[in-house]
C-alpha positions in Angstrom: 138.7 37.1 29.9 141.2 34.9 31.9 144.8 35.7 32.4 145.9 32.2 32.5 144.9 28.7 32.9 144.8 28.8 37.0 142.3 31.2 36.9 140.2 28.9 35.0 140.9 26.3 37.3 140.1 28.2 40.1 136.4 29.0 38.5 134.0 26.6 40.1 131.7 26.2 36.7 134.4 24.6 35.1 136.7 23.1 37.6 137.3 19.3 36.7 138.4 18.4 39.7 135.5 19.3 41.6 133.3 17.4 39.1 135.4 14.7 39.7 135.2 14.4 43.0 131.3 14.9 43.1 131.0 12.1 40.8 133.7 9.7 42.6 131.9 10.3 46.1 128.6 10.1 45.1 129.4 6.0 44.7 130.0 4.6 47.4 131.0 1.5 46.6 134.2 3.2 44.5 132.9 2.7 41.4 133.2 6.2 39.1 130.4 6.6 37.1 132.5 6.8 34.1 132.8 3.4 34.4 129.0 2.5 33.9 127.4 5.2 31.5 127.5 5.7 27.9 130.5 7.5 26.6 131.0 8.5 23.1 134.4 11.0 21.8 133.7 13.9 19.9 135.5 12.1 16.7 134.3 8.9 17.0 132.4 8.1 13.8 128.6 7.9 13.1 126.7 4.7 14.5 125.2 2.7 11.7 121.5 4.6 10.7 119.1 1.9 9.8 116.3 3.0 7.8 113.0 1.8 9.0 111.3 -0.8 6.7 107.8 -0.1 4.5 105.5 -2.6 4.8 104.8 -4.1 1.1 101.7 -3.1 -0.7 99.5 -6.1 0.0 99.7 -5.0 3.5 99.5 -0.9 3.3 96.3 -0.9 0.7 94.1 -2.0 4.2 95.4 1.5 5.9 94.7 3.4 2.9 91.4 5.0 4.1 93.3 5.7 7.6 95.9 7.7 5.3 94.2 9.6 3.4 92.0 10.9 6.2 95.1 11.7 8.0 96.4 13.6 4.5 93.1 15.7 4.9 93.5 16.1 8.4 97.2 17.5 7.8 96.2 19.7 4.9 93.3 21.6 6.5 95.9 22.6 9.6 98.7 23.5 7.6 95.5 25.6 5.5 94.7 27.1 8.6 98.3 28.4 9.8 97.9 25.7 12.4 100.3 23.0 13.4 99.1 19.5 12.8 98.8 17.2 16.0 101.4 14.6 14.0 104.8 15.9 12.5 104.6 13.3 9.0 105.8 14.3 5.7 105.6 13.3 2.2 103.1 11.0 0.5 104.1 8.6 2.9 103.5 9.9 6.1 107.4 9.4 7.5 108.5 11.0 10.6 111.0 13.3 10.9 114.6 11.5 10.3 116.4 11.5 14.0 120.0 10.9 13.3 122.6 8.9 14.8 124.1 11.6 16.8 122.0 12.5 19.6 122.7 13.1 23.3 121.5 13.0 26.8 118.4 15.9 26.3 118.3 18.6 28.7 115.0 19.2 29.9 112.8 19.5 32.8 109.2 18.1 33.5 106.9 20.8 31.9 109.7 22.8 30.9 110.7 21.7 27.5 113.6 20.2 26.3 116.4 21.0 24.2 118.6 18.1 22.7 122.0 18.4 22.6 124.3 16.0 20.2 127.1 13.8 21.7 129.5 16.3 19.8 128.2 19.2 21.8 126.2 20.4 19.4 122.4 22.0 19.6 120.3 19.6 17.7 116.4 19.5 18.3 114.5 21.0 21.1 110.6 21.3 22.8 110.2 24.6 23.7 106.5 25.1 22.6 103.8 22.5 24.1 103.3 19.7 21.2 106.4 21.5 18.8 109.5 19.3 18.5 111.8 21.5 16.4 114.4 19.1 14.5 116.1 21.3 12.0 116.5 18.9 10.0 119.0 17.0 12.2 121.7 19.3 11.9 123.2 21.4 14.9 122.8 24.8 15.1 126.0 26.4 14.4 125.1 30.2 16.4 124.1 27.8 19.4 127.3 26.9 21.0 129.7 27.1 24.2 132.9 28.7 23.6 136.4 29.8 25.2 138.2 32.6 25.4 141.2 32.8 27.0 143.8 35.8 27.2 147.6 35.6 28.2 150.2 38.0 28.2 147.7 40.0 25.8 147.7 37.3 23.2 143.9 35.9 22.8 143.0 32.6 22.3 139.6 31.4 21.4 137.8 28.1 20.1 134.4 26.7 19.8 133.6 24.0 22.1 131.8 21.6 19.6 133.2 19.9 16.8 129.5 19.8 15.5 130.8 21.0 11.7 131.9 17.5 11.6 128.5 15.7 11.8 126.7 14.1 8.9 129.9 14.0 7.4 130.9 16.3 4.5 126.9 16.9 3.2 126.2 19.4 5.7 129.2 21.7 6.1 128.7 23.8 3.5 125.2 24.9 5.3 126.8 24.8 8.8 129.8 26.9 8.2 127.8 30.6 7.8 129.8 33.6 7.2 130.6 35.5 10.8 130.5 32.2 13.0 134.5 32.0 12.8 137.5 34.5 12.5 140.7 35.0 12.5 140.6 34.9 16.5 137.9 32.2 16.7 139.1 28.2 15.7 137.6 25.0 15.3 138.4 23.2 18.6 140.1 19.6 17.6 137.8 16.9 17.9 139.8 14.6 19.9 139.7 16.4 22.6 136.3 16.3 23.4 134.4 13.5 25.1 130.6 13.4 26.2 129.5 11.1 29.1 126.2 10.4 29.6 123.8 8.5 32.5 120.6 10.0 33.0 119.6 12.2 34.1 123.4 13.3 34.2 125.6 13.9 31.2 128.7 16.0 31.3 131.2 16.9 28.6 135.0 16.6 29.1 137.3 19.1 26.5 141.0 17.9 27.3 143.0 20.9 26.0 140.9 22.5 23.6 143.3 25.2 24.3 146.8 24.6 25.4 147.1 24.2 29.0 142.9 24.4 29.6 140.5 21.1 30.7 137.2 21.8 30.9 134.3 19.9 32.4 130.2 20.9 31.2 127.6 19.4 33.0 124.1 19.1 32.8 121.3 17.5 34.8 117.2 17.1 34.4 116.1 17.1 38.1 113.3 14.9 39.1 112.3 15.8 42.2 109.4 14.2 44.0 106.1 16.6 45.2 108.7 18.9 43.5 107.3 20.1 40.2 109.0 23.7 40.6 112.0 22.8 40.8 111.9 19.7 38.2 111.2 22.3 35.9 114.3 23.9 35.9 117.3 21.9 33.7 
């Protein structure tokens, strides 16, 4: 717990200033980061999803023979207890379905890598050699950062995601388990978040989630040459 907002501030994990000043001198030329990378706020709405086009038949029956090899091929693994070599599903083979709300990923070489949403949210992650877990495109609701702050013995506490608010209304009913939020615990307000990305960087800027609180995350994937120890490490 923190006794007021300056102690906060004075915490080097999530001091904005300092992050600010590491990414202001880092150009030398005077040009902040923020200026060139990808930015996206937590409320701003969903990209357009395109769905990707099936070819028409006259063109498919030629790949038949390929598919129903590969239908074998998945069915025997999945007989076994093993994992197929492709992720495909359904009679026509598609690939999982990504989403319009991904993020810089946090990884490291040979270390996995665990996607995180431009919301803040935990949305698909490498862990296991040849395994990309999706869950079905939806964050992880247990998976988030959070903040607790105490003065003059009042609590305050909020999420640090607004990732309830993704896919739009179809998913909150499955996000919002029992447990995750309490009387103490509240849904931070989605316009105060902002994610910044320019990899291998991406931080994540909460304005206020709680009165009188800013807050900077950041996250880097280090590639370091001859350096594969350390690389390995997000």
């Amino acid at each position: 717990d923190d006794d007021s907002s300056s102690n906060i501030s004075r915490s080097g994990d999530v001091k904005k200033e300092d992050h600010d000043n590491e990414i202001s001198s880092s150009s030398k030329s005077g040009v902040c980061p923020k200026d060139c990378c990808w930015s996206r706020k937590f409320d701003a709405p969903d990209p357009v999803d395109f769905c990707v086009s099936r070819p028409p038949l006259i063109e498919a029956l030629p790949v038949i023979p390929l598919a129903m090899r590969l239908g074998r091929y998945l069915m025997q693994e999945r007989r076994e207890k093993r994992e197929p070599m492709f992720q495909m599903y359904g009679i026509d083979f598609h690939p999982p379905k990504w989403g319009p709300n991904q993020g810089v990923p946090l990884g490291g070489i040979g270390g996995g890598c665990i996607g995180r949403g431009f919301r803040g949210g935990f949305r698909r992650w490498s862990i296991h050699p040849g395994k990309v877990e999706h869950n079905d495109g939806n964050p992880v609701p247990a998976d988030q950062f959070s903040l607790r702050v105490k003065r003059n013995n009042q609590r305050q506490a909020c999420v640090l995601t607004s990732c309830n608010d993704d896919n739009n209304n179809s998913n909150k009913t499955k996000q919002q388990e029992p447990g995750l939020f309490n009387n103490i615990w509240t849904k931070m307000n989605a316009s105060c978040g902002t994610c910044y990305a320019l990899f291998p960087r991406a931080w994540y800027e909460y304005n206020e989630p709680v009165p009188g609180i800013k807050i900077c995350a950041r996250q880097v994937s280090p590639v370091i040459p001859h350096n594969y120890k350390e690389s390995s490490f997000p």
